[in-house]
PDB file of N, CA, C and O in Angstrom:
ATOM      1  N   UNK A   1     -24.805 -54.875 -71.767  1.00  0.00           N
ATOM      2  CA  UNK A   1     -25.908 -54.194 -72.418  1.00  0.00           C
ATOM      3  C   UNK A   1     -27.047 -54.067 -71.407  1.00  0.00           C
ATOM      4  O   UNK A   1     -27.476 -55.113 -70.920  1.00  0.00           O
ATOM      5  N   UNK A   2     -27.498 -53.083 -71.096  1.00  0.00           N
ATOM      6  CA  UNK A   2     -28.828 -52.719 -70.263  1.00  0.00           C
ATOM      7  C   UNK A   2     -29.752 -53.191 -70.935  1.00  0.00           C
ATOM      8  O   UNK A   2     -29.409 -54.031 -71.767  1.00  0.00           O
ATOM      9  N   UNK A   3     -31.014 -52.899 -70.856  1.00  0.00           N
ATOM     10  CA  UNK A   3     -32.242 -53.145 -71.567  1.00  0.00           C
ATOM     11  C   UNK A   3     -32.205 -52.496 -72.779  1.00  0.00           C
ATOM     12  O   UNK A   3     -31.829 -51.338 -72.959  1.00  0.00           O
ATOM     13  N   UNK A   4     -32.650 -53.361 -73.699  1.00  0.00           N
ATOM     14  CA  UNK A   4     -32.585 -53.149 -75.395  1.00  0.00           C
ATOM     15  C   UNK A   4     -33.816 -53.937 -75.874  1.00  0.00           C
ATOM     16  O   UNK A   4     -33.996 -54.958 -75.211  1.00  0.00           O
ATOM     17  N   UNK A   5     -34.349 -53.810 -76.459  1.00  0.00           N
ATOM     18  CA  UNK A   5     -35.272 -54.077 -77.555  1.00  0.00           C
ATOM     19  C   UNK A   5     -35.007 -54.867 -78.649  1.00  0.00           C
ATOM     20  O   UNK A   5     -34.644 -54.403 -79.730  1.00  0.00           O
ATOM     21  N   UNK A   6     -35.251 -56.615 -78.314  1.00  0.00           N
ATOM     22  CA  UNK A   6     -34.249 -57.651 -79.328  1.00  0.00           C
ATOM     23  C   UNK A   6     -35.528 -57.930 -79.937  1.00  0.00           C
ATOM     24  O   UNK A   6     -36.621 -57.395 -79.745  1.00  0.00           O
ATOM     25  N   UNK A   7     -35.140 -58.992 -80.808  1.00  0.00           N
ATOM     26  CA  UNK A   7     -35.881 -60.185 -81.384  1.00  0.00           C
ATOM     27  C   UNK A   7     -35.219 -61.706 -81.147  1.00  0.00           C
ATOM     28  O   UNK A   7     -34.067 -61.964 -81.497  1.00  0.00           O
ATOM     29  N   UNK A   8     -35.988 -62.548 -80.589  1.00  0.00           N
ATOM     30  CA  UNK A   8     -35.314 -64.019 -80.372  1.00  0.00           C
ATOM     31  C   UNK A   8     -36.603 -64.700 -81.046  1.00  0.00           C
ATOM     32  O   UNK A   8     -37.759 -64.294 -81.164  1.00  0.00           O
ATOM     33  N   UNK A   9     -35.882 -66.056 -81.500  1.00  0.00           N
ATOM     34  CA  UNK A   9     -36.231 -66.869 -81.955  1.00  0.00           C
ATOM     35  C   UNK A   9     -35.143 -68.160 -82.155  1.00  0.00           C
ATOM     36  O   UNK A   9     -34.216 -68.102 -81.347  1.00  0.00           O
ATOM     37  N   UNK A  10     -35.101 -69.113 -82.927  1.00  0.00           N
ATOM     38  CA  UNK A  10     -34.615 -70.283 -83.396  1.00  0.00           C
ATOM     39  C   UNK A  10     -33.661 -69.493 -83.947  1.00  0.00           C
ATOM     40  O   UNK A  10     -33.935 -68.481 -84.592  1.00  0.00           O
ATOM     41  N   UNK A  11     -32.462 -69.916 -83.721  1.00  0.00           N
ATOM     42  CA  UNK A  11     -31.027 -69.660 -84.688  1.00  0.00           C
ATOM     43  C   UNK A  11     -31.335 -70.002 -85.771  1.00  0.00           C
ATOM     44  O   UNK A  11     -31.639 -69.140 -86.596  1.00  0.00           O
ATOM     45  N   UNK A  12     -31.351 -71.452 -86.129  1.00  0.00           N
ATOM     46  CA  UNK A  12     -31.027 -72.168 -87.268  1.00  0.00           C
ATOM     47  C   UNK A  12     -32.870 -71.847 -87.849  1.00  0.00           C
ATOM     48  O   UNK A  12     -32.914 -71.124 -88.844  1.00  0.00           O
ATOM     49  N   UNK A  13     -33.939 -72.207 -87.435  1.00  0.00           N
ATOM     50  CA  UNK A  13     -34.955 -72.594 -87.930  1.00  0.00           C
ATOM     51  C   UNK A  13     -35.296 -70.508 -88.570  1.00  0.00           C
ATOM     52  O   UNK A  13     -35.518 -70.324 -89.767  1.00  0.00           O
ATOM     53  N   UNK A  14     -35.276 -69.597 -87.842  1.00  0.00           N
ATOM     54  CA  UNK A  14     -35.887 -68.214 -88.247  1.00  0.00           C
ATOM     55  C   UNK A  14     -34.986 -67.505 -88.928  1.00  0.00           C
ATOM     56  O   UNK A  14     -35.103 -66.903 -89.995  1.00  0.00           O
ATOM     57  N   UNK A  15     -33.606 -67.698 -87.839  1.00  0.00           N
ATOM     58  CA  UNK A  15     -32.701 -67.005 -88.760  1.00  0.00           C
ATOM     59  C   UNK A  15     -31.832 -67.098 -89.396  1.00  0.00           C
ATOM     60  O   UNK A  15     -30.920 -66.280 -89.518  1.00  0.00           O
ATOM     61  N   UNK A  16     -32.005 -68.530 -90.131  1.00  0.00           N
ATOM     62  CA  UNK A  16     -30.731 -69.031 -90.406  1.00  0.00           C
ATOM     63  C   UNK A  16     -29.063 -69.491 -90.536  1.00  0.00           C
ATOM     64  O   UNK A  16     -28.161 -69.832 -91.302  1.00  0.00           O
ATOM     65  N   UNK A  17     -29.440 -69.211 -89.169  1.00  0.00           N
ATOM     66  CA  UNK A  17     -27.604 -69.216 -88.503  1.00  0.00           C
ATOM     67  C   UNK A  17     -27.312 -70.721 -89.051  1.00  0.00           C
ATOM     68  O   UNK A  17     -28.128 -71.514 -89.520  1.00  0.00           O
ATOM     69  N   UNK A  18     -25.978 -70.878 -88.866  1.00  0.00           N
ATOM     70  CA  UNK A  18     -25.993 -72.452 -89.243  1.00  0.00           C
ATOM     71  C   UNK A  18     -25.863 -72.835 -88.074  1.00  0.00           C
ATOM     72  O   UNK A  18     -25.795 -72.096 -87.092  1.00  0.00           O
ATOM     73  N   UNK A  19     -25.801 -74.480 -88.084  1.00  0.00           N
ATOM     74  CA  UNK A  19     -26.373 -75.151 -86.878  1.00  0.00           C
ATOM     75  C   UNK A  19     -26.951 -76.422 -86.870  1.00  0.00           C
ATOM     76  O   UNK A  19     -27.795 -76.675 -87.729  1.00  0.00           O
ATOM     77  N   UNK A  20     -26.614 -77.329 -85.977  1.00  0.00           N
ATOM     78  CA  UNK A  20     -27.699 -78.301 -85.952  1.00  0.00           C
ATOM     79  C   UNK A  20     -28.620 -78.325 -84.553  1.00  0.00           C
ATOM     80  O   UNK A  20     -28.179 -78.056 -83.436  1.00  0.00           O
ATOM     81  N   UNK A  21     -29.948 -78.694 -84.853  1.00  0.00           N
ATOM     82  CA  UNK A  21     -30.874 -78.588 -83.916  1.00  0.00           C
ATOM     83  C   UNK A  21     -31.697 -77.482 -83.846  1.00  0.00           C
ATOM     84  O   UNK A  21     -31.966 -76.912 -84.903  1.00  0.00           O
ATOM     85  N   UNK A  22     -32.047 -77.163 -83.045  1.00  0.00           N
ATOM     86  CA  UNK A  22     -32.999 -75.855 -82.817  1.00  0.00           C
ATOM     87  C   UNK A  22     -32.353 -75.329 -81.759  1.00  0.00           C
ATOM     88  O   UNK A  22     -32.149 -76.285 -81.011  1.00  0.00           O
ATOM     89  N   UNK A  23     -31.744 -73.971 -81.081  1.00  0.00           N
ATOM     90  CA  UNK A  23     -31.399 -73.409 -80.618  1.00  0.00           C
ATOM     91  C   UNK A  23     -31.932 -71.704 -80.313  1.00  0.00           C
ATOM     92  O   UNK A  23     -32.702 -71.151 -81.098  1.00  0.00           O
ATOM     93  N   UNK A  24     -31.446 -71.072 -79.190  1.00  0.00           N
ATOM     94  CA  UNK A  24     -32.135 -69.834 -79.348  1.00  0.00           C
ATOM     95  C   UNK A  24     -30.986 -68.678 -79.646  1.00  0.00           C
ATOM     96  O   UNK A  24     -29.773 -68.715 -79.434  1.00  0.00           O
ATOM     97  N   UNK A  25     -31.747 -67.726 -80.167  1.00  0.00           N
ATOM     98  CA  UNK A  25     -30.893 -66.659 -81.206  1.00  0.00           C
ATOM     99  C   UNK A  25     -31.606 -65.484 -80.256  1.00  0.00           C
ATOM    100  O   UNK A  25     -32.649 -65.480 -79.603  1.00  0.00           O
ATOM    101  N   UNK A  26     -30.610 -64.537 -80.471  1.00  0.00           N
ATOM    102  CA  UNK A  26     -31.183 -63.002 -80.286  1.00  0.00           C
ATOM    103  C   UNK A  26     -31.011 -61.999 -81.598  1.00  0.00           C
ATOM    104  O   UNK A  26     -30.008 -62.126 -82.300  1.00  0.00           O
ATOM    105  N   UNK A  27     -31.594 -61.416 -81.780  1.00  0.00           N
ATOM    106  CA  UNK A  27     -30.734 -60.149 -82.777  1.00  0.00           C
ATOM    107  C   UNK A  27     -30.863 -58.933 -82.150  1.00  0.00           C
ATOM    108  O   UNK A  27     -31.835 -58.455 -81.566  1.00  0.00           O
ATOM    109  N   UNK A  28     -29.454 -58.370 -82.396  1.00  0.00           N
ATOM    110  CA  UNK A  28     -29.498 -57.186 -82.031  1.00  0.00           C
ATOM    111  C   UNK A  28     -28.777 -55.576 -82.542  1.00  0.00           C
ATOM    112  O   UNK A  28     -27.760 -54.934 -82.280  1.00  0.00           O
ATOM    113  N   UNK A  29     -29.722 -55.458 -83.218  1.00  0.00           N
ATOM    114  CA  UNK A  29     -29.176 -53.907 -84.159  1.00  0.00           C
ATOM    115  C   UNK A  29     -28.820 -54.991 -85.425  1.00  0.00           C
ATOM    116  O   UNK A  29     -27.722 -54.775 -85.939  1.00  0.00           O
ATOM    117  N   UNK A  30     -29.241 -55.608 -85.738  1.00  0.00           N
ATOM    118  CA  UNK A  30     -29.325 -56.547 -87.372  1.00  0.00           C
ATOM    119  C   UNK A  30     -28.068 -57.117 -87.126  1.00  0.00           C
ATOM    120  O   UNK A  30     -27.296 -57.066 -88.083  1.00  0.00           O
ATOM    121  N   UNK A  31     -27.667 -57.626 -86.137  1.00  0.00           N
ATOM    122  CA  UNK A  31     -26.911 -58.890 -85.903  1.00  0.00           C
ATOM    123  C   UNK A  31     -27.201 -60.134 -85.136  1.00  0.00           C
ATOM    124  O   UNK A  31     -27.773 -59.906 -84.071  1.00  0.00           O
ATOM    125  N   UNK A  32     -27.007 -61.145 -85.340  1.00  0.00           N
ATOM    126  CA  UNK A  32     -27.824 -62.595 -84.662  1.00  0.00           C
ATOM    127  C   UNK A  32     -26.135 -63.123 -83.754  1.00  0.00           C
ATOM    128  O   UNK A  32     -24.908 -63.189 -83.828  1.00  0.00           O
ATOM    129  N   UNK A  33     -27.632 -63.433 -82.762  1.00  0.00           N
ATOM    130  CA  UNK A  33     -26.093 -64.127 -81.938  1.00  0.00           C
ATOM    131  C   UNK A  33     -26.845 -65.509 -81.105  1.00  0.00           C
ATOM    132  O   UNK A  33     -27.804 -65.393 -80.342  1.00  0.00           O
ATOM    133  N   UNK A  34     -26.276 -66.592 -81.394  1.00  0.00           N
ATOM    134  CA  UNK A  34     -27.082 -68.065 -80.155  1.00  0.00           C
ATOM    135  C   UNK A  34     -25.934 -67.186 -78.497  1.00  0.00           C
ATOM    136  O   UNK A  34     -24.863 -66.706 -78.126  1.00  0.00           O
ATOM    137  N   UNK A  35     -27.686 -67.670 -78.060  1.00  0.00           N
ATOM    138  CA  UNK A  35     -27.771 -67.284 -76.212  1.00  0.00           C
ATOM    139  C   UNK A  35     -27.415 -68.404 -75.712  1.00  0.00           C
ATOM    140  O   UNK A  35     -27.794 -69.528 -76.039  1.00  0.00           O
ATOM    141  N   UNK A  36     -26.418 -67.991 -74.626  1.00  0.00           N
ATOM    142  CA  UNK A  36     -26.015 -68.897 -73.150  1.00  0.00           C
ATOM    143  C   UNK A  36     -26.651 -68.347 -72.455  1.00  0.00           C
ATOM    144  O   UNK A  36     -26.613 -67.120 -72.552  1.00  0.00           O
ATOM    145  N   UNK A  37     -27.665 -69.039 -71.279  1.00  0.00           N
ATOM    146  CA  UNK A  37     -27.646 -68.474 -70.321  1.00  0.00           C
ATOM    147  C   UNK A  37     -29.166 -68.828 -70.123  1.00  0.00           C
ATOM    148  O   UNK A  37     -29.623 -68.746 -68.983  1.00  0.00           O
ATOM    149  N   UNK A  38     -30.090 -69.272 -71.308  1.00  0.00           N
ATOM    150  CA  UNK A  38     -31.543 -69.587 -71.553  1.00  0.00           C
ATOM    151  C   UNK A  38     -31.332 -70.428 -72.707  1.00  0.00           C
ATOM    152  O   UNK A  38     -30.624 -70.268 -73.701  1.00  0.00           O
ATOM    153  N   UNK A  39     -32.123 -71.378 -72.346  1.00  0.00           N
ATOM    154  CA  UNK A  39     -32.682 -72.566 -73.949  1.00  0.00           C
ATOM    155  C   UNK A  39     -33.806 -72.169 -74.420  1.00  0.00           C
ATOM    156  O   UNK A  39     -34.479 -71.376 -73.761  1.00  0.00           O
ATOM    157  N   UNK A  40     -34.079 -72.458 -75.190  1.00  0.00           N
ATOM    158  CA  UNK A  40     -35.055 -71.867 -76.361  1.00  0.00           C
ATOM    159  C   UNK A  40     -36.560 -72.967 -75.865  1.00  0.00           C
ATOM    160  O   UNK A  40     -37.655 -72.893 -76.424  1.00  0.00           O
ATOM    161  N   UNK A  41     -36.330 -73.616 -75.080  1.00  0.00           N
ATOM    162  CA  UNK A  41     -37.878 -74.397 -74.302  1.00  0.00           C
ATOM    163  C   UNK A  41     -37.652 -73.437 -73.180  1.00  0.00           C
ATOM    164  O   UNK A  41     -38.247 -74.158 -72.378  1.00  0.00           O
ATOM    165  N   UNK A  42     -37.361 -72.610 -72.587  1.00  0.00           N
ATOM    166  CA  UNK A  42     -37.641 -71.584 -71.113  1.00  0.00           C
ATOM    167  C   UNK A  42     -38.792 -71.099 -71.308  1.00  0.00           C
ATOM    168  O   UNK A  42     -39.541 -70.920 -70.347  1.00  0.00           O
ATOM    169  N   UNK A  43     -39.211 -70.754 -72.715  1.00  0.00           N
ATOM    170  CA  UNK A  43     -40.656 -70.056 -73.087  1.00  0.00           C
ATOM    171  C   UNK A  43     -41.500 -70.716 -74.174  1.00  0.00           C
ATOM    172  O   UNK A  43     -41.876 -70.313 -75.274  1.00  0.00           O
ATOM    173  N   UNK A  44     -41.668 -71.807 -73.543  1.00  0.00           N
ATOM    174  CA  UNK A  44     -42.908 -72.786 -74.072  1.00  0.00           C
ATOM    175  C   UNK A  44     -42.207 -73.793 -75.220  1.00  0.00           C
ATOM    176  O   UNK A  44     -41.040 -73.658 -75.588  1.00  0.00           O
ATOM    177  N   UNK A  45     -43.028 -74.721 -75.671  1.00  0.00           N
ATOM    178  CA  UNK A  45     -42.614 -75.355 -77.112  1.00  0.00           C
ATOM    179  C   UNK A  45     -42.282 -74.252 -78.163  1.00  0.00           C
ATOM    180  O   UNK A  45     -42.923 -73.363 -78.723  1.00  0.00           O
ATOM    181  N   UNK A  46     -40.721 -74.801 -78.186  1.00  0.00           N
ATOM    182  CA  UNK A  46     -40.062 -73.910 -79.247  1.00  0.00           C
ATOM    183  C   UNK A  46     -41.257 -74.438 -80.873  1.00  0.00           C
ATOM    184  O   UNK A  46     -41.306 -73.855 -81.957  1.00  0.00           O
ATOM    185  N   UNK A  47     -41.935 -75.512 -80.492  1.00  0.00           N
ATOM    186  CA  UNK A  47     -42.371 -76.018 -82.294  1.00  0.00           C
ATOM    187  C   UNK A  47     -43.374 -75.690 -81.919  1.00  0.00           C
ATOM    188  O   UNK A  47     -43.689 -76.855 -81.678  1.00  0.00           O
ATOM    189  N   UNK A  48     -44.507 -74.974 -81.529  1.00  0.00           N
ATOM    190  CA  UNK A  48     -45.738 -74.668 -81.520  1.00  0.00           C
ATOM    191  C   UNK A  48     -45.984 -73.545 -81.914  1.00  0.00           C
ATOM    192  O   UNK A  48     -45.107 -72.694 -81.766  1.00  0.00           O
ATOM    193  N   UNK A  49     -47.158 -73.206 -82.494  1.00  0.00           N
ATOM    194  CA  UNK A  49     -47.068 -72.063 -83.778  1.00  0.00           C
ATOM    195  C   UNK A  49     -46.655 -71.110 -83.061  1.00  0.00           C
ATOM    196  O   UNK A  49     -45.649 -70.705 -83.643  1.00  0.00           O
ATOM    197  N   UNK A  50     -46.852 -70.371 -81.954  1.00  0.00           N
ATOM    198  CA  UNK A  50     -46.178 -69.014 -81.768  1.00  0.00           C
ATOM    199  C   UNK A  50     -44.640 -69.175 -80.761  1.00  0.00           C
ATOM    200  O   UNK A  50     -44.186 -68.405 -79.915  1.00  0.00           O
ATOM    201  N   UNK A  51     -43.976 -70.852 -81.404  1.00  0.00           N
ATOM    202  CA  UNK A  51     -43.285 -71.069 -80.543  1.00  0.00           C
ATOM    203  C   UNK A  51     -41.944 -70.096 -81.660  1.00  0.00           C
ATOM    204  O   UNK A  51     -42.094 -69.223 -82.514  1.00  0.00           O
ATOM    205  N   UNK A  52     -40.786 -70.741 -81.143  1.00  0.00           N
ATOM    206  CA  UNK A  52     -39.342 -69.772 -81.947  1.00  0.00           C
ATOM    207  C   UNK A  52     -38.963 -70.738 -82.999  1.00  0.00           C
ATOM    208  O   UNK A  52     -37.764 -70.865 -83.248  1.00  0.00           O
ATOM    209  N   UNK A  53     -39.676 -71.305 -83.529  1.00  0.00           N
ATOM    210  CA  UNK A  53     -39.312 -72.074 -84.562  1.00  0.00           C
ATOM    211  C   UNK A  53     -39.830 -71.922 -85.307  1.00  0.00           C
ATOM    212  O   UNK A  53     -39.564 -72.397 -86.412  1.00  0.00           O
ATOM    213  N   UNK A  54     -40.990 -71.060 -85.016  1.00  0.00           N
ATOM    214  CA  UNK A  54     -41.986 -70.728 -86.301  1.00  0.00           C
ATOM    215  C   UNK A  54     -42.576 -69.060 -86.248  1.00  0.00           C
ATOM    216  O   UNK A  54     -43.537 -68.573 -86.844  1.00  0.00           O
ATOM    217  N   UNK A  55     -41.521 -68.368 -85.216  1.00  0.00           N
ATOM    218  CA  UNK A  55     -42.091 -67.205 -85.085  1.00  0.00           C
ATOM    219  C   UNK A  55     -40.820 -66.323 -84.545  1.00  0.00           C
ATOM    220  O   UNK A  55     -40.073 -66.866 -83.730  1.00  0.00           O
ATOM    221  N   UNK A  56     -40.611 -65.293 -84.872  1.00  0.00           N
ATOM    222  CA  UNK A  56     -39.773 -63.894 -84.676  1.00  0.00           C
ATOM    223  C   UNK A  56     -40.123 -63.516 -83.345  1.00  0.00           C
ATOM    224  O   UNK A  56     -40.890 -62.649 -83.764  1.00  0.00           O
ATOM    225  N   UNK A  57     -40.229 -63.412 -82.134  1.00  0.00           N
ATOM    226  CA  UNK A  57     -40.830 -62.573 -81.184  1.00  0.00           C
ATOM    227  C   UNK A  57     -39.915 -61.873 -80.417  1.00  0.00           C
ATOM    228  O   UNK A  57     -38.811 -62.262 -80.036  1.00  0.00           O
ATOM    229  N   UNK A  58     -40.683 -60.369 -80.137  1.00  0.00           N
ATOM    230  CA  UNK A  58     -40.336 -59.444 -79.847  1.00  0.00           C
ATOM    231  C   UNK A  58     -39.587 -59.626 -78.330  1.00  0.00           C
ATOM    232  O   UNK A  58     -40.027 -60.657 -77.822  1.00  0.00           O
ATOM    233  N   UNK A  59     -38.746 -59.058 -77.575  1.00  0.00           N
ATOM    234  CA  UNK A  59     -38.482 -59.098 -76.330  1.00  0.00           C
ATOM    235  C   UNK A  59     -37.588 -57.724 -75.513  1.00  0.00           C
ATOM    236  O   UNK A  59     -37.095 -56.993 -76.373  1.00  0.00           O
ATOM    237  N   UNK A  60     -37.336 -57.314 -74.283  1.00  0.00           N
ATOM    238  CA  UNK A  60     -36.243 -56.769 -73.549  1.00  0.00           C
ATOM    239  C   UNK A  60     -35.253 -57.873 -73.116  1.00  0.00           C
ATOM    240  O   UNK A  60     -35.666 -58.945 -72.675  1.00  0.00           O
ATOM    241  N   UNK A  61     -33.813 -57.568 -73.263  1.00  0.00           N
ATOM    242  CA  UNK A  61     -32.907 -58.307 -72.865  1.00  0.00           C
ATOM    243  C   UNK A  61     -32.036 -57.416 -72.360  1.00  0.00           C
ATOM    244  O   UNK A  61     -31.991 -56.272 -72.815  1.00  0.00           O
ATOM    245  N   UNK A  62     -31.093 -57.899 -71.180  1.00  0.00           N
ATOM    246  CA  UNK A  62     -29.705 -57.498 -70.792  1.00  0.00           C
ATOM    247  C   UNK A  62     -28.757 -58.902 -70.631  1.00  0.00           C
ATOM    248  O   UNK A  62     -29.069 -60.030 -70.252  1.00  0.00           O
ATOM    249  N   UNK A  63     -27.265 -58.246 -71.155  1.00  0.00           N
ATOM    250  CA  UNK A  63     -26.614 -59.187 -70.996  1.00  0.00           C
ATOM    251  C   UNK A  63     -25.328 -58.739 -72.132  1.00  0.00           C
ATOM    252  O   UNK A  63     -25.470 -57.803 -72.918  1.00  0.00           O
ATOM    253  N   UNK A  64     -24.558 -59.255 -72.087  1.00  0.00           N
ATOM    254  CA  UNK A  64     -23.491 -58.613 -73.034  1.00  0.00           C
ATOM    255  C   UNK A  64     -23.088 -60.012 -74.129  1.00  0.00           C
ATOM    256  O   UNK A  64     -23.466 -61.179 -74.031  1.00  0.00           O
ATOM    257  N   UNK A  65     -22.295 -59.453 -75.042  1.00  0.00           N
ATOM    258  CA  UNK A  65     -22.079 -60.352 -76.148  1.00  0.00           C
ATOM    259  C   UNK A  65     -20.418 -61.002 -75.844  1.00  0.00           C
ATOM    260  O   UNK A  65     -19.593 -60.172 -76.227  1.00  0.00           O
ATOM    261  N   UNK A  66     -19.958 -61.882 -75.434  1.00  0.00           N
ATOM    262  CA  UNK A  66     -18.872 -62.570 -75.496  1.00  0.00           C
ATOM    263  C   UNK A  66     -18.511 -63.474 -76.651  1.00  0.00           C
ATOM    264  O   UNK A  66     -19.476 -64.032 -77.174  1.00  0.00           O
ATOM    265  N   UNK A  67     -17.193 -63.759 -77.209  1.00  0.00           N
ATOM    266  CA  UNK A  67     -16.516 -63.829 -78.223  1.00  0.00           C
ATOM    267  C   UNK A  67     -17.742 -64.784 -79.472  1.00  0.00           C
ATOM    268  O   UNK A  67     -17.571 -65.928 -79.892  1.00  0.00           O
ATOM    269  N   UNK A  68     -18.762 -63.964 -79.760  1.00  0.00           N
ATOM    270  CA  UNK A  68     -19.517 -63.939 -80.352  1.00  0.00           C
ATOM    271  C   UNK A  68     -21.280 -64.724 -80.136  1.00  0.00           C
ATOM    272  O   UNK A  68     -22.096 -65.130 -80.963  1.00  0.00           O
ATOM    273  N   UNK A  69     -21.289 -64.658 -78.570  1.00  0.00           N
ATOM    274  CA  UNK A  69     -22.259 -65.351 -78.464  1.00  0.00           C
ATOM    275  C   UNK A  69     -23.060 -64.465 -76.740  1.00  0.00           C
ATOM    276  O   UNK A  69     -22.621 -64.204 -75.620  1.00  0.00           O
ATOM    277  N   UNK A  70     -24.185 -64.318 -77.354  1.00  0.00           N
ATOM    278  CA  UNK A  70     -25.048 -63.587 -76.226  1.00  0.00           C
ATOM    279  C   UNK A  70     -24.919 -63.969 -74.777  1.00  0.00           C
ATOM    280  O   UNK A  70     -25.716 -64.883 -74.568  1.00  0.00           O
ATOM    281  N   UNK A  71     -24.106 -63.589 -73.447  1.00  0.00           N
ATOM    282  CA  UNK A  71     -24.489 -64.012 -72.771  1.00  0.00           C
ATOM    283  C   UNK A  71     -25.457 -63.430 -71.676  1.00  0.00           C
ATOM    284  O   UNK A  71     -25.022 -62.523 -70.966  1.00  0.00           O
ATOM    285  N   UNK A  72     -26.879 -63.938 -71.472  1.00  0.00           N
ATOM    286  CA  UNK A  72     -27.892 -63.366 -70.496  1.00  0.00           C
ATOM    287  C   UNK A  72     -28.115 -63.372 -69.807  1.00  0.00           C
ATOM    288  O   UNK A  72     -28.348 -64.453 -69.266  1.00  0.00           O
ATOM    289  N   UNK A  73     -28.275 -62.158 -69.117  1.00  0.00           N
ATOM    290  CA  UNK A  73     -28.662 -61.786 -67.718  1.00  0.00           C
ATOM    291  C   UNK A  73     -30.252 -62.031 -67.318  1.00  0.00           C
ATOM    292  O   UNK A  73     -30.778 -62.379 -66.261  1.00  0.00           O
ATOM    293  N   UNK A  74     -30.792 -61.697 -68.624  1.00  0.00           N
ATOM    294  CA  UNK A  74     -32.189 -61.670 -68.840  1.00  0.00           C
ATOM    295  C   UNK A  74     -33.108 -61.678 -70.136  1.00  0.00           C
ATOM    296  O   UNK A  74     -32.555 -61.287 -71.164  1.00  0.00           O
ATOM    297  N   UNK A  75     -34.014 -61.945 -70.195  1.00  0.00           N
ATOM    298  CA  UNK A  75     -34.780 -61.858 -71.767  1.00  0.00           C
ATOM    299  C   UNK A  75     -36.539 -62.072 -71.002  1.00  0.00           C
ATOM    300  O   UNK A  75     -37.033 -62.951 -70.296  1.00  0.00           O
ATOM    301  N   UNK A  76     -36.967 -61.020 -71.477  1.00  0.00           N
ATOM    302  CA  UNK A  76     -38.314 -60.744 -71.215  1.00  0.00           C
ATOM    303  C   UNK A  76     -38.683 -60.463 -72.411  1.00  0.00           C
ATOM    304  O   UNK A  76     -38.084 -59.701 -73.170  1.00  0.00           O
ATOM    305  N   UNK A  77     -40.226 -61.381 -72.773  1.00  0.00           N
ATOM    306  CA  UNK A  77     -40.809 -61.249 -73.985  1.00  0.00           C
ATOM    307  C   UNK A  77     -42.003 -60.086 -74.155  1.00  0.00           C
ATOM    308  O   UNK A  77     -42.849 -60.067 -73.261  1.00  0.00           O
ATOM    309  N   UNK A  78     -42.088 -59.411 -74.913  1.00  0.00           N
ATOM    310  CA  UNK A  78     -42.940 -58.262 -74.964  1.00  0.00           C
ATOM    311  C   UNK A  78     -44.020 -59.061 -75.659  1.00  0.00           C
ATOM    312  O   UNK A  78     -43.537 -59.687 -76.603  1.00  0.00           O
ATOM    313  N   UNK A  79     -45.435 -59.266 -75.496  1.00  0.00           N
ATOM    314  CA  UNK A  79     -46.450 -59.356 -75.892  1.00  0.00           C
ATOM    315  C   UNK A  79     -47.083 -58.543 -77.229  1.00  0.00           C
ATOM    316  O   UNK A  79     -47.335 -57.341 -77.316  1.00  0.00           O
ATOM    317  N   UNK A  80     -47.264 -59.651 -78.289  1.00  0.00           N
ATOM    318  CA  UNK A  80     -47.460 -58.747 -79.570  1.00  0.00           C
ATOM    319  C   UNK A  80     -49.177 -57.936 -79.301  1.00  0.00           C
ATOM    320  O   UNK A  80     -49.986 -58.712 -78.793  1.00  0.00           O
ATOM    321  N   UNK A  81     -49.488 -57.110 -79.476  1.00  0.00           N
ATOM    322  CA  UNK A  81     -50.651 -56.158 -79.330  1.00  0.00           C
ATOM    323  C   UNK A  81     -51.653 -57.450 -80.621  1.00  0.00           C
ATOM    324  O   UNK A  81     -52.649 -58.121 -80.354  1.00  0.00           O
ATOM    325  N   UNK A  82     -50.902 -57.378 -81.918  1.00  0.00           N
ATOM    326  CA  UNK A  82     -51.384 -57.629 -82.875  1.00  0.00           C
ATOM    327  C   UNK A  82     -52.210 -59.089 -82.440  1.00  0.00           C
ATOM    328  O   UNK A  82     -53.352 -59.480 -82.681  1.00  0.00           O
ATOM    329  N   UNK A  83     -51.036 -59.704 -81.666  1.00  0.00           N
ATOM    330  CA  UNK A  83     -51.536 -61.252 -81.419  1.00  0.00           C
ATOM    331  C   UNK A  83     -52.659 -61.659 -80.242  1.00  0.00           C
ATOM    332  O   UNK A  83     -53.416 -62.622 -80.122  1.00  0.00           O
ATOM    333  N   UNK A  84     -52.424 -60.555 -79.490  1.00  0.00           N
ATOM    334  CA  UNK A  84     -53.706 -60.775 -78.630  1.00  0.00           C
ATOM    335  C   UNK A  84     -55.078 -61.427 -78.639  1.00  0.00           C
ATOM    336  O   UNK A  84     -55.455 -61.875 -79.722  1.00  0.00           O
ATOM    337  N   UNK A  85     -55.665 -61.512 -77.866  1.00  0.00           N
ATOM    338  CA  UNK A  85     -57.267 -62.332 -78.152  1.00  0.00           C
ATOM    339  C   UNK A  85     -57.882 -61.093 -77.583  1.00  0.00           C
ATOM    340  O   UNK A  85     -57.278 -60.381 -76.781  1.00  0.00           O
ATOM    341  N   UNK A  86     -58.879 -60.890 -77.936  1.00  0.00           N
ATOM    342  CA  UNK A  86     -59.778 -59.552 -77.342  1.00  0.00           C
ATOM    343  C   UNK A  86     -60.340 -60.344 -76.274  1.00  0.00           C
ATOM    344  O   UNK A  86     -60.721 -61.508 -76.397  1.00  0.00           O
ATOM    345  N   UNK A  87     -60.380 -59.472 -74.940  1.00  0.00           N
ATOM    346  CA  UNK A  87     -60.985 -60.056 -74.103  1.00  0.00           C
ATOM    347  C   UNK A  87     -62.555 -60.026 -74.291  1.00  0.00           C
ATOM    348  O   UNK A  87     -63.199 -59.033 -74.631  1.00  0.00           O
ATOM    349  N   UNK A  88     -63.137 -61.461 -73.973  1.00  0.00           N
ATOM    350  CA  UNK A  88     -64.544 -61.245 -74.153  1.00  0.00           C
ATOM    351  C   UNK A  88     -65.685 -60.853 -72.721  1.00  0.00           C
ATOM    352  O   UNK A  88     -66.887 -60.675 -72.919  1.00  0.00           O
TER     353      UNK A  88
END
């Protein structure tokens, strides 16, 4: 898969995959898949409020899906507009 337009977060905690622990998920085209290739601490405390345990966030990824599980080449998080701080 080239660059696509996912959502990652917590498998088990956002999207209810089953599971134990906290792990990281992608979705893609309204299917969820847990990622090899990145842990779900690569981009900060997964438990801190805008961490993936408590939040959906937007991203670009490449990487293809093997016998049912994401494997990545890459995952870049897109910055929510909404969440921003206005610069002062």
């Amino acid at each position: 898969m080239e660059k696509k337009a996912v959502e990652v977060a917590c498998g088990e905690c956002m999207f209810k995959m089953p599971g134990k622990g906290c792990d990281l998920a992608i979705k893609i085209d309204g299917a969820t898949y847990f990622v090899d290739g990145r842990k779900i601490d690569d981009f900060g405390d997964a438990h801190a409020d805008d961490g993936f345990c408590n939040a959906v966030r937007k991203a670009v990824a490449t990487g293809e899906v093997v016998d049912g599980r994401f494997k990545a080449k890459s995952i870049q998080l897109v910055e929510d507009k909404k969440a921003s701080k206005p610069k002062s």
